[in-house]
C-alpha positions in Angstrom: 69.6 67.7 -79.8 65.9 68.0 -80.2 63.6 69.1 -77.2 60.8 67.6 -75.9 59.0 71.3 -76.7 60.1 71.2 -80.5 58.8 67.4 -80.5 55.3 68.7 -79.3 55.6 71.6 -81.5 56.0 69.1 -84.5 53.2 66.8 -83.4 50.7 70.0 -83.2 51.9 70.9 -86.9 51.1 67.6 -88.3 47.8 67.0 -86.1 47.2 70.6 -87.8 48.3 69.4 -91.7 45.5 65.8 -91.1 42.9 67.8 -89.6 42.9 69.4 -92.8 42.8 65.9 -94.7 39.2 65.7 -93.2 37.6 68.2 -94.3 35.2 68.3 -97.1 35.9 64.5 -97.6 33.5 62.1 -97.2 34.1 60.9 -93.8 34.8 63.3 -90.4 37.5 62.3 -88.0 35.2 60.9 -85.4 34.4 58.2 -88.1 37.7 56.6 -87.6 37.4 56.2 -83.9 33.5 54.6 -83.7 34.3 53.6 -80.1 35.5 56.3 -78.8 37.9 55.7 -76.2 38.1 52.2 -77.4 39.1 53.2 -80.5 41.5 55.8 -78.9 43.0 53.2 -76.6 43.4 50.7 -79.1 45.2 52.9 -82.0 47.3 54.2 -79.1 48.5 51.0 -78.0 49.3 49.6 -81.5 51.7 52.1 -81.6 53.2 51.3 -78.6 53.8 48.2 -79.7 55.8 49.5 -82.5 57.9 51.8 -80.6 58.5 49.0 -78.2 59.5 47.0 -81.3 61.8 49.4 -82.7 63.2 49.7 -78.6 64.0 46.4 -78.7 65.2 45.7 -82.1 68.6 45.8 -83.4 67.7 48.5 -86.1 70.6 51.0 -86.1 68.9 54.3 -87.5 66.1 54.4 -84.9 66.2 58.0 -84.9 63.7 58.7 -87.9 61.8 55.6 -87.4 60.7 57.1 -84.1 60.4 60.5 -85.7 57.6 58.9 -87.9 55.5 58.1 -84.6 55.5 62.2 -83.4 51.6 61.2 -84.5 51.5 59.3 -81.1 51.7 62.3 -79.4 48.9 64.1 -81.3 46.8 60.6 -81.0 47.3 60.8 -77.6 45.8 64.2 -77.5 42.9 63.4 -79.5 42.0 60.7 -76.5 42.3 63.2 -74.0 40.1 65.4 -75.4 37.8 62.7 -76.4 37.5 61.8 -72.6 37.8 65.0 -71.8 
């Protein structure tokens, strides 16, 4: 069974591994969030609305569908800090 400290582990790897994507490109990571918390608040609840999806549905391998969404968690760090 995984552990709510491995998940956060995870999330911190891959926040790690797209930080990464930004640099030296043309646009920084603040450019994808031009509202700030707006931004934050709205990326965070469009994929709330997927995990409540995938809740809800009858999909029978939800496991790794909600593994692809440990970026919630690192997204929902990147609004803290941005109000922060």
């Amino acid at each position: 069974m995984i552990t709510a400290e491995q998940l956060l582990k995870e999330a911190a790897e891959l926040k790690k591994k797209k930080s990464e994507d930004y640099q030296g490109g043309t646009w920084a990571e603040s450019d994808y969030f031009p509202y700030k918390e707006k931004s934050y608040s709205h990326m965070l609840h469009t994929k709330y609305l997927r995990m409540r999806n995938l809740v809800d549905s009858n999909q029978k391998n939800k496991f790794w569908s909600f593994r692809r969404y440990i970026n919630w968690y690192g997204s929902l760090c990147l609004y803290v800090c941005c109000i922060s």
